[in-house]
Legacy VTK file of the C-alpha trace (Angstrom):
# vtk DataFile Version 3.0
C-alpha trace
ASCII
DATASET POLYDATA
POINTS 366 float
49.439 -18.165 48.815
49.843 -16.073 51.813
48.631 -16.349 55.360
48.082 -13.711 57.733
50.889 -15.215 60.137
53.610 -12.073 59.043
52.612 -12.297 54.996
53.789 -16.335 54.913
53.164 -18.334 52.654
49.700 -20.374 53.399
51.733 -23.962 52.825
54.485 -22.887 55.234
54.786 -25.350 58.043
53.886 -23.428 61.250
55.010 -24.894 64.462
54.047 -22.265 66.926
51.981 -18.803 66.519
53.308 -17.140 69.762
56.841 -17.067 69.116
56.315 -17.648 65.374
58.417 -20.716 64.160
57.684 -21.762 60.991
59.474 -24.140 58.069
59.899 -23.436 54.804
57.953 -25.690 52.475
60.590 -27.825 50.388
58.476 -26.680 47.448
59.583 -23.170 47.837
62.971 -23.644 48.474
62.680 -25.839 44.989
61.994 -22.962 43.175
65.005 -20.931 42.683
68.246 -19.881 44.547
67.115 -17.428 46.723
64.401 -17.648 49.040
61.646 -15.039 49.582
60.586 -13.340 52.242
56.941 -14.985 52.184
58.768 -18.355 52.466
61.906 -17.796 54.855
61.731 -20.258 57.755
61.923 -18.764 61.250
63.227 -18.966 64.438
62.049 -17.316 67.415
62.696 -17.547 71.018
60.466 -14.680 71.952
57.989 -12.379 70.614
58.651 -10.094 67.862
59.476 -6.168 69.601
58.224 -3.678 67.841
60.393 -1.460 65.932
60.906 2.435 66.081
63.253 3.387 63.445
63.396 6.577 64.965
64.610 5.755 67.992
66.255 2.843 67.567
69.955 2.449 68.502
72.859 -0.072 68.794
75.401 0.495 71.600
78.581 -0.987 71.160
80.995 -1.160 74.345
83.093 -3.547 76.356
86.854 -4.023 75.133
86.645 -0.869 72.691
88.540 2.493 72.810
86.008 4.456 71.338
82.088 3.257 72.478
79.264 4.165 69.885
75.836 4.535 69.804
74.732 4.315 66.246
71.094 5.278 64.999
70.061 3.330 61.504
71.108 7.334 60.081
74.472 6.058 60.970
74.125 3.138 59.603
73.330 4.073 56.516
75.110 7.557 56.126
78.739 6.970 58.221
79.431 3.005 56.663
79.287 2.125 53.061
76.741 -0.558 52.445
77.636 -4.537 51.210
75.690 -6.743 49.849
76.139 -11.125 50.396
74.510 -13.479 49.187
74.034 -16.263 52.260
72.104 -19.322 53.368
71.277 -19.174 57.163
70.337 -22.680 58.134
68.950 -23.419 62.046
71.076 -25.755 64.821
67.766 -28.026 64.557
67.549 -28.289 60.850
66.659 -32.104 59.938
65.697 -32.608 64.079
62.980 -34.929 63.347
65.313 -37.717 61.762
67.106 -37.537 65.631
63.788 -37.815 67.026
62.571 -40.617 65.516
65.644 -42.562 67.054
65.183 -41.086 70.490
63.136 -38.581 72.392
64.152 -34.854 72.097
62.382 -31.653 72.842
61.586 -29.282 70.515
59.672 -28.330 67.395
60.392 -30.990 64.548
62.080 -29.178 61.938
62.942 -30.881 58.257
65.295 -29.954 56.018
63.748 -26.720 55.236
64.806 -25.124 58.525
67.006 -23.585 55.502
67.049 -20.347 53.347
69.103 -18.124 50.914
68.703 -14.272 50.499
70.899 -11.333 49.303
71.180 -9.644 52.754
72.690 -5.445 52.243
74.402 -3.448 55.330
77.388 -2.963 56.684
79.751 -5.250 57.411
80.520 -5.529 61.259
84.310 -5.540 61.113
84.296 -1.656 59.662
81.956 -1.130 62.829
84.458 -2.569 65.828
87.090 -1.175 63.749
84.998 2.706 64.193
84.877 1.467 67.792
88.279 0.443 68.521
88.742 -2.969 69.669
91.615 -3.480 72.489
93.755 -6.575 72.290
92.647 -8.263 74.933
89.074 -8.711 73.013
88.147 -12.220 71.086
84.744 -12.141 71.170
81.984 -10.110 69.857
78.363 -10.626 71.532
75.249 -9.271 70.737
72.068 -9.025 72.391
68.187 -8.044 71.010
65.066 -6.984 72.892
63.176 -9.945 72.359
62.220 -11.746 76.081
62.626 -15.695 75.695
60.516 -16.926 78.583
62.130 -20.432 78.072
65.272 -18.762 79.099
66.042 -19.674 83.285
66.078 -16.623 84.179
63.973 -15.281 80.908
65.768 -12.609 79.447
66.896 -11.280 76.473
68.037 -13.300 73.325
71.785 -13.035 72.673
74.926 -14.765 71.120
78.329 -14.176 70.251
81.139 -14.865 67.208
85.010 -15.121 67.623
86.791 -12.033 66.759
88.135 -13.589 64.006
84.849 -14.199 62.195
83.214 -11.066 63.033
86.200 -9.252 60.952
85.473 -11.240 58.168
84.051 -9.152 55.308
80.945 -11.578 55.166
79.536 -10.672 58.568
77.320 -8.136 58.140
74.995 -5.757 60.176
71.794 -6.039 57.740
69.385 -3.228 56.953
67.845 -5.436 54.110
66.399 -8.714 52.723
66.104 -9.526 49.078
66.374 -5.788 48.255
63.547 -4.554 50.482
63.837 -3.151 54.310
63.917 -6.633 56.440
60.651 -7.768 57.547
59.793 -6.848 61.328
59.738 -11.465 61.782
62.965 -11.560 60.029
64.969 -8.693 62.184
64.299 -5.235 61.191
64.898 -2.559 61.802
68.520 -4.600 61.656
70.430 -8.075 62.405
73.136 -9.773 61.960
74.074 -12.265 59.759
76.816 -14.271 59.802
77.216 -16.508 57.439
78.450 -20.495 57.852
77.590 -20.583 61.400
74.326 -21.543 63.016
71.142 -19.060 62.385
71.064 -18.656 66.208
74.559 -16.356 65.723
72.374 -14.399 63.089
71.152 -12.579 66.341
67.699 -10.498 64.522
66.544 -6.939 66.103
70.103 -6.194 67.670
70.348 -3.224 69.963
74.136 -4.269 71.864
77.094 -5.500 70.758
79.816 -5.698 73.259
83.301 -7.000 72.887
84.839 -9.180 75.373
87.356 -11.380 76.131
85.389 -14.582 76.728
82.147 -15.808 74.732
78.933 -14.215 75.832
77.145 -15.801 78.941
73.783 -15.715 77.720
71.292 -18.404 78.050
71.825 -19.057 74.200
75.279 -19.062 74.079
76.361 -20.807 76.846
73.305 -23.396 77.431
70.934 -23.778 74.816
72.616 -24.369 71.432
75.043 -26.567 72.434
75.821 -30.430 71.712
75.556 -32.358 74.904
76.542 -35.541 75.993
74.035 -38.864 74.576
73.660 -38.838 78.630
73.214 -35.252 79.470
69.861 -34.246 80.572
69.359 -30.701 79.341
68.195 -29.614 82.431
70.688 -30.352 84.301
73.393 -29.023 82.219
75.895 -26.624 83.219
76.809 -23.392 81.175
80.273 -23.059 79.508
81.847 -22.770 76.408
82.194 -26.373 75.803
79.944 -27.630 72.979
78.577 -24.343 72.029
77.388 -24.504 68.188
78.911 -21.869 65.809
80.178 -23.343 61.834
77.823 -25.842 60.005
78.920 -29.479 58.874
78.603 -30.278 55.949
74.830 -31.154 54.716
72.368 -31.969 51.538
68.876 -32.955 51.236
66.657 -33.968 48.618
63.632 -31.258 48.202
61.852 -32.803 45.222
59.800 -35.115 45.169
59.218 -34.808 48.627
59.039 -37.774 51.108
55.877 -40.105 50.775
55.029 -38.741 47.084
53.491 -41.511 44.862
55.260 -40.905 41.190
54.551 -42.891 38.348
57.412 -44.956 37.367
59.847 -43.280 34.739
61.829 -41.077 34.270
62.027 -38.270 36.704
64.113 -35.222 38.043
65.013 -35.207 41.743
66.613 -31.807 42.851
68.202 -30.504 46.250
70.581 -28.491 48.360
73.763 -28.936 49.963
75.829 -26.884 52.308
79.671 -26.920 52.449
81.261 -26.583 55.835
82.301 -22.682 56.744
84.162 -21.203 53.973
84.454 -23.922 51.547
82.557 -24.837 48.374
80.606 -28.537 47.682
82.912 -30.435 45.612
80.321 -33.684 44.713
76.751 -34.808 45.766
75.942 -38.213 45.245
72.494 -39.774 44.594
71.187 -43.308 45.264
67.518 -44.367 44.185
68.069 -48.050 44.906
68.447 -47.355 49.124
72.405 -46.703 48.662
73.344 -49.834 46.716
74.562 -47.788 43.250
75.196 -43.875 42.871
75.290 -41.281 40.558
77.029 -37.842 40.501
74.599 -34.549 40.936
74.691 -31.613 38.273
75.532 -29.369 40.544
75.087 -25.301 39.770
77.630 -22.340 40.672
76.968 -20.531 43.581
77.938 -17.356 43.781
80.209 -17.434 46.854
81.054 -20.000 49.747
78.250 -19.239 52.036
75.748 -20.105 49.638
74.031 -23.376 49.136
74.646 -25.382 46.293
71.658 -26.632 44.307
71.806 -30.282 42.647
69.917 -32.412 40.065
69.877 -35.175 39.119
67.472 -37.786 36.521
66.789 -40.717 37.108
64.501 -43.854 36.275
62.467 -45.053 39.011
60.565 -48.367 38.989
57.347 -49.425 40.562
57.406 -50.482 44.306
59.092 -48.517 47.310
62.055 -46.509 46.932
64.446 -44.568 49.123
66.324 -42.044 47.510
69.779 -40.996 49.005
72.032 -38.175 48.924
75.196 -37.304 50.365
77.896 -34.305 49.699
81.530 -34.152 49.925
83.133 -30.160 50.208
86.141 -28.651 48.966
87.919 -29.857 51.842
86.966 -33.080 51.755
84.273 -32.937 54.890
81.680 -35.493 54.226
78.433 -35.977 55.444
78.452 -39.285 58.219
76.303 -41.995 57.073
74.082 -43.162 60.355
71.561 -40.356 62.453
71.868 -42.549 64.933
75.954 -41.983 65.503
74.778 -37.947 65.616
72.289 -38.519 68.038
72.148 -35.663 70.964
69.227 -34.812 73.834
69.026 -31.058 71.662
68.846 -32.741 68.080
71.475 -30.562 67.004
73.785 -31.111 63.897
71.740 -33.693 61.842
73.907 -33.652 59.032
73.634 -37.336 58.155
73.186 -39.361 54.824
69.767 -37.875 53.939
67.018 -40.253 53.277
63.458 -39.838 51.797
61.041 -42.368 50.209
58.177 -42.743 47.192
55.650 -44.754 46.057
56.785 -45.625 42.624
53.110 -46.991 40.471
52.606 -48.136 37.105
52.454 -45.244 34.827
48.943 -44.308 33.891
LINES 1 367
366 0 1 2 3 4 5 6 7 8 9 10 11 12 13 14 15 16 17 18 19 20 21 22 23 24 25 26 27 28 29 30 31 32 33 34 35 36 37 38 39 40 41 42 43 44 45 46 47 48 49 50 51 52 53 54 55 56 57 58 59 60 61 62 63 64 65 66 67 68 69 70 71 72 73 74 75 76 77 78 79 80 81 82 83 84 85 86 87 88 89 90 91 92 93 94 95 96 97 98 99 100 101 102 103 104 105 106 107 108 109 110 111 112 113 114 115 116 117 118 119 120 121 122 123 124 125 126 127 128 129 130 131 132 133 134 135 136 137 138 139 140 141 142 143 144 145 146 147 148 149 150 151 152 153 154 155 156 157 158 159 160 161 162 163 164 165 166 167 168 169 170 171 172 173 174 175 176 177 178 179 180 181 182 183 184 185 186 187 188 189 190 191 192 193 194 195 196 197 198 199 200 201 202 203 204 205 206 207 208 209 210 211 212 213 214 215 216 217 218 219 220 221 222 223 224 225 226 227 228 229 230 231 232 233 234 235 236 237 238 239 240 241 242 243 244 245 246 247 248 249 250 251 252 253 254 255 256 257 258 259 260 261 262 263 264 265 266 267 268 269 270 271 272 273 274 275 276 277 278 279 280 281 282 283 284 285 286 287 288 289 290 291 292 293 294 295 296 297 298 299 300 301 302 303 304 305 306 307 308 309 310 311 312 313 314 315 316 317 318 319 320 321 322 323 324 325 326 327 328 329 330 331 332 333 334 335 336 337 338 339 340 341 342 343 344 345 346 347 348 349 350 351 352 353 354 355 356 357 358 359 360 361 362 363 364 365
């Protein structure tokens, strides 16, 4: 089942060629824990640049004692390599609940704006340590080739991280995907990933990373993922810190059966995801299939770490007629997912994290 859109899967959901954006199909992301690379979702602001290995470098300056200019020889030969498990989830994940409520710009993602891998490299913290941060530094920002031309001016895709994530041991520079070199749509020759926080941070193809004192001023840290005001035409905004996106709430979603199936009634198994908020693990998912009126406790699995999603299941007996099937999660630290979309609703449709809600056609069986 693959396409000839960069080797995706041929039931991905493809919302634009040139950049590629694509969903992954809930199907997929059913299947097991990790995702592959035929079915990761992506995110693009700009074409993909082509990659010389060769001649690739990252520059890191700013706030640092000792600038570098690494080659992917460095990389690989000067920093010992780490491997994490991590789900990397998009700002607009679940968008198209928010739009149905009110008008918003921008492609409709679903719930499978959402995707696990085992991602190997070196972990950033050993690199700004090599580089020799000063004190006055707290943030880290990092910049890629890619030109977004929705960007006023259009220029290059960036974003930054607190200094105190980017030390963390899960932050890593990545070199690979799944166990094979990253894929030139998912970041290679290298990117970052930073676990818990919005994929935007994951900044793919880096080339810069500077340390400053103040968050990076780029169009995509300062204006574009960032919640605004219910009143705020995007426009119009004004850049600044205030808003900008960085850990994910707390979210679920049903995968199977997917919304507007007709099932036979019966017995049946739903299954799902769900995301604890930055560092902690889910604690309970609850499922309704009578529109929220009774609910049942998941079987949840073990992931192997806190930036990983959970995966739930659950059986249940559905009966002929419509039904809306509910789930909502609860973390470690007691963050729970907000029951109305229409209390989250922002002119970005960022941060859907509400009650998720899908419905079936439930027939006689036969």
């Amino acid at each position: 089942m693959q396409t000839n859109s960069w080797d995706k899967r041929a039931d991905m959901l493809v919302y634009e060629h040139e950049p590629f954006n694509a969903e992954s199909p809930s199907a997929a992301l059913a299947e097991s824990r990790l995702t592959g690379a035929d079915a990761f979702y992506v995110r693009n602001h700009g074409p993909v640049p082509e990659g010389d290995e060769d001649g690739w470098r990252i520059v890191v300056d700013g706030l640092v004692r000792r600038p570098l200019r690494l080659s992917l020889e460095d990389l690989r030969e000067r920093f010992t390599q780490h491997e994490v498990v991590a789900t990397l989830q998009c700002a607009g994940n679940r968008r198209s609940g928010l739009q149905r409520i009110g008008d918003i710009p921008g492609h409709p993602w679903g719930a499978g704006a959402t995707s696990t891998a085992v991602w190997k490299g070196v972990r950033l913290t050993e690199v700004l340590e090599a580089a020799g941060v000063r004190d006055s530094a707290g943030h880290i920002a990092f910049a890629a080739p890619d030109i977004a031309p929705e960007a006023e001016p259009p220029q290059r895709f960036g974003a930054s991280i607190p200094l105190t994530k980017a030390r963390q041991s899960e932050v890593l520079l990545a070199l690979t995907m799944n166990g094979n070199p990253l894929p030139p749509v998912h970041g290679a020759p290298v990117r970052v990933v930073v676990p818990g926080y919005i994929g935007a941070r994951s900044v793919k193809w880096v080339d810069h990373i500077t340390v400053a004192a103040e968050p990076s001023a780029n169009f995509f840290q300062s204006l574009a993922y960032r919640i605004l005001g219910r009143d705020i035409d995007p426009t119009d905004a004004e850049p600044g810190p205030h808003g900008a996106l960085g850990p994910m709430p707390v979210n679920s979603a049903v995968l199977q059966p997917g919304d507007g199936d007709r099932l036979a009634a019966g017995s049946h198994t739903i299954t799902g995801y769900a995301l604890p908020c930055e560092g902690n693990r889910i604690a309970e998912v609850e499922v309704s299939v009578d529109g929220g009126r009774t609910w049942r406790q998941a079987e949840l699995d073990t992931p192997p770490n806190a930036w990983t999603w959970c995966r739930w299941q659950i059986t249940a007996e559905l009966h002929r007629g419509h039904t809306e099937i509910i789930c909502r999660a609860r973390d470690s630290a007691d963050n729970e997912q907000p029951r109305a979309q229409a209390e989250l609703w922002n002119p970005k449709g960022y941060g859907n994290n509400a009650w998720f809600r899908t419905s079936v056609e439930v027939t006689e069986p036969g």
